[in-house]
N, C-alpha and C positions, 0 to 999 in steps of 0.2 A: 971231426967237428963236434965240438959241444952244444947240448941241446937242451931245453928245458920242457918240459910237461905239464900241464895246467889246465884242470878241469874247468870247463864252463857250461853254461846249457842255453836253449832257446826253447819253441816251443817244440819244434821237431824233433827235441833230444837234447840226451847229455851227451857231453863228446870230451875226449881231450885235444888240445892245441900243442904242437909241436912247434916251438920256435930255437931259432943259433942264436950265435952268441950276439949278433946285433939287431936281433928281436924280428929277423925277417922269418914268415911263417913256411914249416918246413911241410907240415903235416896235420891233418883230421885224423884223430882217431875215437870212432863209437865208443860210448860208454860199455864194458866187457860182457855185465849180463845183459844186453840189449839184443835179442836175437834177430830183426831184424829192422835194423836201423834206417830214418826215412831215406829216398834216395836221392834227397838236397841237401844232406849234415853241413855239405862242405860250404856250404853256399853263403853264408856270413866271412868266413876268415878269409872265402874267394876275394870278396867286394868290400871290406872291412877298408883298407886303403886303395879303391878304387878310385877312377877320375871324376867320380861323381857324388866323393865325399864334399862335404861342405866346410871349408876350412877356415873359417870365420866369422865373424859377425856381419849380417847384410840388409840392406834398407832398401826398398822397391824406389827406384830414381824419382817414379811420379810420387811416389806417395813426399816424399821429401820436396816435393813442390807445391803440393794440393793437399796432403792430409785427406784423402778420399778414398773413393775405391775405384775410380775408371782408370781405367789398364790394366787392372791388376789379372795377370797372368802372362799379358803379352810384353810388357816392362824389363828393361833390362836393370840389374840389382848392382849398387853401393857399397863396395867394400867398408863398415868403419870398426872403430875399436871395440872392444866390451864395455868402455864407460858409456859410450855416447849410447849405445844398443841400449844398456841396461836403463842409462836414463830416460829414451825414450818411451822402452816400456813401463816404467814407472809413473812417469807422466800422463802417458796415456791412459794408464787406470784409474792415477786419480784423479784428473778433467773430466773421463765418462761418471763416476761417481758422483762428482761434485755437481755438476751440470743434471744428470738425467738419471742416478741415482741405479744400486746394483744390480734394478731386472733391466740395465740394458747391456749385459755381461752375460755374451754365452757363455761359458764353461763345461759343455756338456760333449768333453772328448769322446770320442767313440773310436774303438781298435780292438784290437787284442795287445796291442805295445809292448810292453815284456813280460814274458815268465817270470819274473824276481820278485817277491815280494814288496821290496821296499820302492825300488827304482820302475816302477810302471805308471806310467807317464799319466794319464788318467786320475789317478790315485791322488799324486803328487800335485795335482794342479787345482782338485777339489778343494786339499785340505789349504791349500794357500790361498784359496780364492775365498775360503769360506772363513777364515780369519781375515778378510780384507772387508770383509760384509757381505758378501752373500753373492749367488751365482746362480743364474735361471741352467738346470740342469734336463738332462733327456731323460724319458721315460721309456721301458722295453727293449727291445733289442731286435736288430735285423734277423737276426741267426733263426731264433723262435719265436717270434712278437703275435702272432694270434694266438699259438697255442700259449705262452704265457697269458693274453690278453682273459681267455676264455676259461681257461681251469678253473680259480678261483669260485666261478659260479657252479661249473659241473662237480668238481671232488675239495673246491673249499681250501685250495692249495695251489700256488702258482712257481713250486722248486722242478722244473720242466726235466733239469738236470738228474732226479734221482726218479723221477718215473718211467724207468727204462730197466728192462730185464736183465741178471746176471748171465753170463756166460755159464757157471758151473747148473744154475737152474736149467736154463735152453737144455743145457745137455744131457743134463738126468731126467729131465720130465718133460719135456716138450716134444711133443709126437708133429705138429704140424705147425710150422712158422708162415704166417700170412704177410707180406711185406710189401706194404701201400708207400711206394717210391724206392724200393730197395735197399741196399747198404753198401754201397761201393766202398772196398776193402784203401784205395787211394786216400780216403778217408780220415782215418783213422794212424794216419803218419801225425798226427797236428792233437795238441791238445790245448787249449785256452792257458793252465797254469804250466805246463811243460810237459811233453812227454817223455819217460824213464825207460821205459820197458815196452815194446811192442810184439806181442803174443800173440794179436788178433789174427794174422794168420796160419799160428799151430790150431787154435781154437778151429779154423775151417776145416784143416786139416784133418783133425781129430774127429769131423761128423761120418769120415769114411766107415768107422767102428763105431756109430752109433749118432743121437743125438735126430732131429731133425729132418726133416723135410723143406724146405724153403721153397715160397711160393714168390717172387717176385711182380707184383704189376705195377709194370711203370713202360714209360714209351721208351725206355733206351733197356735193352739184353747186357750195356757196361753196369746196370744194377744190382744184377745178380750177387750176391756175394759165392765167393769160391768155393761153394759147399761142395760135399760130394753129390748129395742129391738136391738137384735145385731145379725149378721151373720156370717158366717168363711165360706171363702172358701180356700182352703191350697192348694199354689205355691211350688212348685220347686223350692228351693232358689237361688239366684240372677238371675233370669228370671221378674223383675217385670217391668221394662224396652218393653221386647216384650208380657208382659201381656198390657201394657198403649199402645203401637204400636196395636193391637189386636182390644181395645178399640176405639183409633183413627180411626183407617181402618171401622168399623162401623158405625163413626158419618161423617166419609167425603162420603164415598160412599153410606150412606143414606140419606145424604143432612141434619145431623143432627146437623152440625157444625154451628157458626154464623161467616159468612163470609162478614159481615160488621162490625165484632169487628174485626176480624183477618188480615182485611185493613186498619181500621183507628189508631188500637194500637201497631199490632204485623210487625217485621220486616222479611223477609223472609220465610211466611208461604207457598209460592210458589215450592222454591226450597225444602223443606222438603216433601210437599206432593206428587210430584213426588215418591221423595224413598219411602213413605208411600204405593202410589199405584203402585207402581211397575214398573213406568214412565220410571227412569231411569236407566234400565234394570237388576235389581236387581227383587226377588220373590214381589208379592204384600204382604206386610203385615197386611194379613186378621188376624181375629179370629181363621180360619182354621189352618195358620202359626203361631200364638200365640200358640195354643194346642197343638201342636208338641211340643212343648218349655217350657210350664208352668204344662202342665198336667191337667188344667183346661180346660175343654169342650166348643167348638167354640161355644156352645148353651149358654150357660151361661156367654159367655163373650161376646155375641151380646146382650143377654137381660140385664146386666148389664149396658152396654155403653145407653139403650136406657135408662133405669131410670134414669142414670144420666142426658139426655139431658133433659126427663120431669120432673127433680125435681129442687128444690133451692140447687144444689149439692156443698160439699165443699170437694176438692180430698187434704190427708195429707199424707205426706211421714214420717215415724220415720227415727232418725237419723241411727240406724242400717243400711237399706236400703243402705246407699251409702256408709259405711263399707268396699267395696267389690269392686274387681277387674273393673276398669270402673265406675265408685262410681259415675262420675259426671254425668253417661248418664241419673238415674233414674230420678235423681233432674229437668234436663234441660225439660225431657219427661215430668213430674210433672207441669210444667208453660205453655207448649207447650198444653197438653190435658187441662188443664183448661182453657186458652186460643182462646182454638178450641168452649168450651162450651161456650164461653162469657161471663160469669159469675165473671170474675174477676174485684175488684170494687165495686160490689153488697153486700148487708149484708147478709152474712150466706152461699157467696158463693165464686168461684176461687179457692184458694190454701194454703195450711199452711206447713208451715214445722218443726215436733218435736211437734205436740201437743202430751201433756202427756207425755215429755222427762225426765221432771225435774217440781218440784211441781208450779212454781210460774208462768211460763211461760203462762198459760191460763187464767192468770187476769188482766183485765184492769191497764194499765200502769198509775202513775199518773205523767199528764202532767208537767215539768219543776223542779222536783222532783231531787236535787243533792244529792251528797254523798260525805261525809268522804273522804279525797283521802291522800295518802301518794305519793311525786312527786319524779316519777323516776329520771329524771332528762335523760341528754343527753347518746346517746351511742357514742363516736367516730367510733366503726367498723361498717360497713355496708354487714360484710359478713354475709350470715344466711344460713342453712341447714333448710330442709322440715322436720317436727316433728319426720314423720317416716322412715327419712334415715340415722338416728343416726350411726347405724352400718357402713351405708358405708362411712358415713363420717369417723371414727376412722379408719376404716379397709383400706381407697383406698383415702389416703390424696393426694390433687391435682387431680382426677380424676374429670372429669366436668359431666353432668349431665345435662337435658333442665326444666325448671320450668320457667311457667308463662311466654313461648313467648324467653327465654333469657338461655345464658347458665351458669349456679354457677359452682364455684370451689374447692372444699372439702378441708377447711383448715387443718393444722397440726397442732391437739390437742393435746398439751402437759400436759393439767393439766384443770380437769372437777371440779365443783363446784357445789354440787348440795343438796338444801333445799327444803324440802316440796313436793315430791314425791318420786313415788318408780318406779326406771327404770326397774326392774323387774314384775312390772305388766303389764305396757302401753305398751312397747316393743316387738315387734314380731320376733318369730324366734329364741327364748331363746338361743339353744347352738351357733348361727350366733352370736350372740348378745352378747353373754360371750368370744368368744373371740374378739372380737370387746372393750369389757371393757377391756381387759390384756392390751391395744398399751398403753392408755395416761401412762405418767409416774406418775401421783399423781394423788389419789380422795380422794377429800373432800365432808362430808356431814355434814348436823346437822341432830340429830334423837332423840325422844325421846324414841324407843324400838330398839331390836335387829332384826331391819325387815330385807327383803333381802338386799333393800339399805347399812343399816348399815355394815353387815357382808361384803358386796361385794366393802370396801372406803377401804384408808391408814389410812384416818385420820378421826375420829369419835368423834365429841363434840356434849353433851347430850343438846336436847334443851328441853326447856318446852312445856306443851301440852297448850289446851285452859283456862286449868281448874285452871292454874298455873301463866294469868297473865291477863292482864286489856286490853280492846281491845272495840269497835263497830261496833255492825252487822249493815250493811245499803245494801240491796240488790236490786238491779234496778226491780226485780222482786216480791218487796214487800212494801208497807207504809209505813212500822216499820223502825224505829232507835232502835236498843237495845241497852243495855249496857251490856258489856260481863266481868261481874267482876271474879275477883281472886279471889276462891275457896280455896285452900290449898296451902302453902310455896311450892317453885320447891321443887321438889323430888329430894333425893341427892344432886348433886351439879352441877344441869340442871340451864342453864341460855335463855332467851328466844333471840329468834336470832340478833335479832336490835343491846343489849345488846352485843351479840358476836362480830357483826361487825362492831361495833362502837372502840371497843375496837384493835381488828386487825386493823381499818384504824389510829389510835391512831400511832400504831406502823410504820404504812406505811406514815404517815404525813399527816393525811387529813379527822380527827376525827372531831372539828370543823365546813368542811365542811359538813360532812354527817351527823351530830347531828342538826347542827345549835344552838347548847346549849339546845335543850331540851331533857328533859329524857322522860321513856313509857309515864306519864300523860300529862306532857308539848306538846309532839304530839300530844295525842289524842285530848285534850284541843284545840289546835293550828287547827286541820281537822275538829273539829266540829265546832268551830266558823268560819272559812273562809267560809265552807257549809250553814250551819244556815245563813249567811250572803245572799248567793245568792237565800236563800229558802225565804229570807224575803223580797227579791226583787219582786221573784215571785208572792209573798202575801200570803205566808205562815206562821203561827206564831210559831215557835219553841223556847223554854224558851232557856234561858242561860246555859252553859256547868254546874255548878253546880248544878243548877234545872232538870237536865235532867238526870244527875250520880245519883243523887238522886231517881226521879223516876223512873229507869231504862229503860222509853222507848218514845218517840215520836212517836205517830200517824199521819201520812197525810192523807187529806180526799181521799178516796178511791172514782173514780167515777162509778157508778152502769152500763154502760157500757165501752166497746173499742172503739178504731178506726176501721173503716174498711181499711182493706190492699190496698190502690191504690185506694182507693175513688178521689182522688182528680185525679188523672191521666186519671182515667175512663172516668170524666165528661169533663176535656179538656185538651189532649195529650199534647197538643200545648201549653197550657200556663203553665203546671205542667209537663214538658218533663221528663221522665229519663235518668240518667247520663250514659245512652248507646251510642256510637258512631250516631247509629240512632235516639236517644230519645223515641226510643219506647222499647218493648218487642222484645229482637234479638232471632227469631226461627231457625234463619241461622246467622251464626255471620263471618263476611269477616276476621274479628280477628284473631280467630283462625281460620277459612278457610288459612288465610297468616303463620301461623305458620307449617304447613304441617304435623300435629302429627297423623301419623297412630293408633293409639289408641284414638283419640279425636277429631272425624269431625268435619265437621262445624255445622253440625244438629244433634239433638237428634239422636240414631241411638244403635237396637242392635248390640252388641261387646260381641262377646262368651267369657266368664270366660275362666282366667289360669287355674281353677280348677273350676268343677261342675257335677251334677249327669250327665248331656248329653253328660263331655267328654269321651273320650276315657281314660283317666283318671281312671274313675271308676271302669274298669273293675279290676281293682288292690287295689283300695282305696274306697268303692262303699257306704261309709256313708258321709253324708255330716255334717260338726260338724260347730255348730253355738254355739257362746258366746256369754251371754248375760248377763247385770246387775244383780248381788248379790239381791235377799228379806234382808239379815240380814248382811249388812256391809255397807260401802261406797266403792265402787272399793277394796283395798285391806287394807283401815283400817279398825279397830276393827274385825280382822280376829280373832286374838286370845281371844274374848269376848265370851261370854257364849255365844251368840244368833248367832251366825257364827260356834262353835263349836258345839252348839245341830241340827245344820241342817246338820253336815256329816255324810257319810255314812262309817262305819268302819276306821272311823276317819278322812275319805279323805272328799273330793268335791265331790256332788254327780252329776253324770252323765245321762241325763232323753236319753234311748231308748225306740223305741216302741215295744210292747211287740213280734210280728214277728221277727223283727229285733234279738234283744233278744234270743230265743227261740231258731232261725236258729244258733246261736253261743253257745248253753249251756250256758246262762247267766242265772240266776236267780236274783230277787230282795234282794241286800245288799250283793252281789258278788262284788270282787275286779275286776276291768279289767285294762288290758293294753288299752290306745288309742293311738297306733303311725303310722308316716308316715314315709316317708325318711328325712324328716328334723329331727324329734324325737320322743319322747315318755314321756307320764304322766301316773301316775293309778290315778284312780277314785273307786269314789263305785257307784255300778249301781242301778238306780231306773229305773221302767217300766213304760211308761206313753204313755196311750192313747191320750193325747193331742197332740203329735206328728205326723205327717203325715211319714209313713215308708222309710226308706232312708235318716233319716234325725234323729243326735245326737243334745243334748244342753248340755251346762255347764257353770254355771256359771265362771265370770273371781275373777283373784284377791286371788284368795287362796295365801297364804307368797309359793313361790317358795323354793323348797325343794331336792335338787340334793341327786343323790344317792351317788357319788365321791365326794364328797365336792366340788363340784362346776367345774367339770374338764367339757372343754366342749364336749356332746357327752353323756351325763352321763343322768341318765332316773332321771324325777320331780314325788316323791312319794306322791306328795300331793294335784293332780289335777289342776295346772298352765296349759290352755290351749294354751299357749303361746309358748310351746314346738314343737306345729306342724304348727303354725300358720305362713301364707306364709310374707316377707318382700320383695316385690314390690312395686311400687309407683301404685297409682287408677291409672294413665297414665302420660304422659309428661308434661302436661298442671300442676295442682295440685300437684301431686305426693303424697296422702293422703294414710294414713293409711287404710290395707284392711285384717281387722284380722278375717271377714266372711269366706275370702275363703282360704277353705281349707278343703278337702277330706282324710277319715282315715277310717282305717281297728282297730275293736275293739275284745279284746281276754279277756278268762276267766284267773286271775292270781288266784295261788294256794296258795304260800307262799311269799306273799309281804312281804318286809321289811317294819320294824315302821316309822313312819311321826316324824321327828327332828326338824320341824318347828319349834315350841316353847319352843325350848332347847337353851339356849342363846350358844355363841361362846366357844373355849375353850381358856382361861387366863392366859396367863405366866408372872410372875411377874418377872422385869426387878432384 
């Protein structure tokens, strides 16, 4: 049989695709130096022509009668052509324009969508919106939105990305790794612009002959990463804030602080130490006062704090960590204790943020290294909403709100636009959230399956996957250039998005504009020459765009180590200043001191959670449920792939208790449960896991959201969306980040669950 071979990639990897002669798919095969490759590669070419592709253009039936939003999700969908789809979408942009003018145009996609440069859906839908006149976009990001919200004030720098330790530093200089949320190796299969090469577990590997100590505190022992030598000690979650206060109060009242770094680099370490010691007539924040709070023994958080002053210590927060209600406090305490150590500057030692978040982020950066870029171009609107105040934006138009020192004003969205995510994973508060989705009067999406996105638009055009069209991976987190070529013809009569909205701006008058006359190769051609160009500035030598399609990849030389974090700052404040009001490290910031946010001092500072095991809360809700990254999907795609669907339990998501926990409720292992709050309710299937510290549920996110009502809100998710109890608050005034940690829930045996509909596509009425 003849076969054919064709490199493509996602974010989990490059891979090649093995197809016969009638393009039916034979084989996955990992990119060769990829040592070990994630273990869902296959998980696209699985479902690529699944039952749950979208195989034409489709119109929600009510919306086709009403022009509204009620039903939408529970509506059965309209087969029609690309004319009448594209007309409709065209239409509707310009009536919302003409009528009520461009801030009532979400446009503020949120995903990860593709690895490709050209073709990520996000991208592509800005640059067309914002030659249409403008587009109320989002601000921050689910993944790290405090810590992004708050740098800025503390180091005068909000690249969250590049403040995170090299692997070759850890392992030459770092004597003691302190890890506030851990680093789970599952992790690190996933990268934002695609991942090439997955190393991070030789790197573990390699601490057996050296490198490290790893200290993990976080409530789950699956944190640890796979060091040889590694420890867990297990917090109370969202207490890691007065576990670091705990730590501090040891190194200042033992003199073990360096208080010649914390005068020549740091701003305000004065006014902070007071509240630390109890100065200014608040409790002192011993160890003693940590243990109350964390559940960790003042013994053990005084002998911690001292190995950190006597080792080369590097203290790392995961993104998780600031997740949660006050999100920016951990982060700012995270600069502040490393700070106090001195060590910031030094090789192997200070501070990281996100090591082991995501695969690439622990390798040396290569210096002056461009990329591929598709130009958004201008936005006219300068309105924006915080990532995770979607709901209130739709639900309380005009309503103001404080973020970042200033106060926003919740536009009136008349008509959402959205490629390349699924607003029913990232979003908290599911049934808040659903009906929050009924106000705009039109949604638009591209999709290339029946996810919840799809089900829950008016208007649904099938887009293509990666597999489906020509694209290049270039990620700031990797050497590689790839080529991400076409695997099989679109499926049905999927067209990839560019393609789509190239052809709507046709109709809207301003195709030309947004093409510039070239088609998918002509761009790609077009971003790898302008790149290539500035890489050959650098003294880079990357061949010409046909020499490169050809060999499908470019290498830059990778340097054998990093930079160290604030070397040059360390060595002279003064001449290397940071872009802080003070130009130092602000431990007190007059900033926000002037901004007056009772949820966001001036200094680091414990802020008792909306919800946690110490409030009074508990006594009603008394598990603490934390979500955390999928082993066998990316967030919520490739849910319906084999390796998503053999890791449930009784079909569902499964749900890790510990076994007390468990036990005290009639749970057994691969029992259905209820887990809900006042806000709602999901089943799951339960597994038992001693890795858990008691009091304390996990589940992963991202399971396709599954109502039991056809989506009415109020209606229970049979398919383990922990997004159903998850609170929608802002981290505080300052940021206003997403804090889908907190959240407290009572868990129940179910007897006779209903079946999971998840991968039932919609029901279809033919016009």
């Amino acid at each position: 049989m003849a076969t054919r071979t064709i490199q493509t990639a996602s974010h989990w990897g490059v891979y090649d695709v093995v197809t016969d002669e009638q393009g039916a798919i034979v084989d996955t095969v990992p990119f060769r130096a990829d040592p070990h490759p994630a273990s869902f590669v296959r998980g696209l070419p699985e479902i690529v022509r699944g039952p749950l592709r979208i195989d034409q253009p489709y119109v929600r039936a009510g919306y086709l009668r009403h022009r509204n939003g009620q039903g939408r999700g529970g509506d059965a969908f309209v087969p029609v052509g690309w004319d009448q789809a594209l007309g409709l979408v065209a239409d509707e942009l310009a009536r919302v324009k003409a009528e009520h003018g461009n801030e009532a145009i979400y446009g503020g996609s949120y995903g990860w969508a593709s690895a490709g440069r050209l073709h990520h859906g996000p991208s592509v839908l800005k640059r067309f919106l914002g030659l249409h006149g403008g587009y109320v976009d989002k601000r921050g990001n689910h993944s790290f939105g405090a810590a992004l919200g708050i740098m800025p004030y503390v180091l005068g720098r909000s690249d969250i990305t590049n403040l995170v330790a090299s692997w070759p530093e850890v392992m030459a200089s770092t004597e003691l790794m302190v890890m506030f949320g851990g680093a789970a190796l599952k992790n690190t299969q996933l990268d934002p612009g695609g991942a090439v090469v997955h190393d991070n577990p030789d790197w573990y590997r390699n601490t057996g002959s050296g490198g490290p100590v790893f200290v993990t505190i976080s409530p789950s022992r699956a944190d640890q990463p796979p060091a040889s030598r590694s420890e867990w000690m297990p917090i109370r979650p969202h207490t890691d804030t007065a576990m670091m206060l705990g730590i501090a109060h040891t190194l200042a009242s033992e003199g073990l602080h360096d208080r010649e770094f914390l005068a020549s680099h740091c701003e305000g370490y004065a006014r902070f130490e007071a509240y630390l010691l109890g100065r200014d007539g608040g409790p002192p924040r011993s160890a003693e006062w940590a243990a109350a709070i964390t559940g960790i023994a003042a013994g053990q958080i005084r002998a911690l704090a001292r190995r950190m002053a006597g080792s080369r210590t590097m203290v790392n927060l995961s993104w998780s960590v600031q997740r949660a209600d006050h999100g920016e406090q951990p982060v700012w305490m995270l600069v502040t204790l490393a700070a106090m150590l001195g060590q910031i500057g030094l090789p192997g030692g200070g501070f990281s943020i996100g090591f082991g978040a995501v695969n690439g982020m622990t390798a040396p950066r290569v210096e002056g290294m461009p990329r591929p870029t598709l130009p958004l171009g201008p936005n006219a609107i300068k309105t924006y909403v915080p990532v995770g105040r979607i709901a209130d934006m739709l639900l309380h138009p005009g309503k103001q709100i404080e973020c970042f020192g200033r106060a926003i004003t919740f536009p009136d969205i008349r008509l959402i636009y959205s490629i390349g995510g699924n607003p029913f994973h990232h979003n908290t508060n599911l049934n808040r959230f659903l009906r929050a989705w009924q106000a705009p009067e039109t949604v638009i999406v591209h999709e290339p399956w029946w996810n919840p996105a799809a089900r829950h638009a008016d208007i649904v055009l099938p887009a293509t996957s990666t597999m489906e069209r020509n694209d290049i991976l270039a990620h700031e987190n990797s050497p590689y250039w790839m080529a991400m070529r076409q695997v099989i013809p679109p499926v049905g009569q999927a067209r990839n998005d560019f393609d789509i909205l190239a052809e709507v701006a046709g109709r809207l008058g301003f195709e030309a504009a947004y093409t510039e006359g070239r088609d998918e190769m002509g761009w790609l051609r077009h971003m790898y020459e302008v790149a290539a160009a500035r890489a050959r500035e650098s003294g880079y030598a990357p061949p010409a765009f046909d020499a490169f399609w050809q060999a499908g990849q470019f290498a830059f030389p990778q340097p054998e180590t990093g930079c160290v974090l604030l070397d040059d700052f360390r060595r002279d404040p003064g001449g290397h200043p940071l872009a802080t009001p003070s130009g130092r490290i602000e431990i007190h910031s007059r900033t926000i001191e002037g901004y007056g946010y009772a949820d966001c001092p001036a200094h680091p500072a414990w802020l008792e959670p909306a919800e946690w095991l110490g409030g009074a809360q508990a006594a009603r809700y008394p598990l603490h449920l934390l979500s955390n990254q999928p082993a066998t999907r990316l967030h919520s795609q490739l849910d319906p792939a084999q390796a998503s669907r053999a890791s449930k339990v009784a079909g569902r998501e499964p749900i890790a208790l510990h076994p007390d926990d468990a036990a005290a409720r009639g749970i057994r292992e691969g029992d259905v449960v209820r887990v809900f709050n006042d806000r709602g309710a999901f089943l799951a299937g339960a597994v038992l896991a001693g890795h858990l510290m008691p009091g304390v549920a996990q589940i992963a996110t991202g399971a396709w959201y599954d109502p039991l009502q056809g989506g009415e809100p109020g209606s229970l998710d049979k398919h383990g969306n922990p997004n159903m109890v998850t609170l929608d608050k802002g981290t505080s005034s300052l940021a206003q980040g997403s804090m889908a940690q907190t959240a407290l829930v009572e868990i129940e045996r179910v007897d006779d669950a209903p079946p999971v509909t998840a991968f039932v596509p919609p029901a279809v009425r033919r016009a």
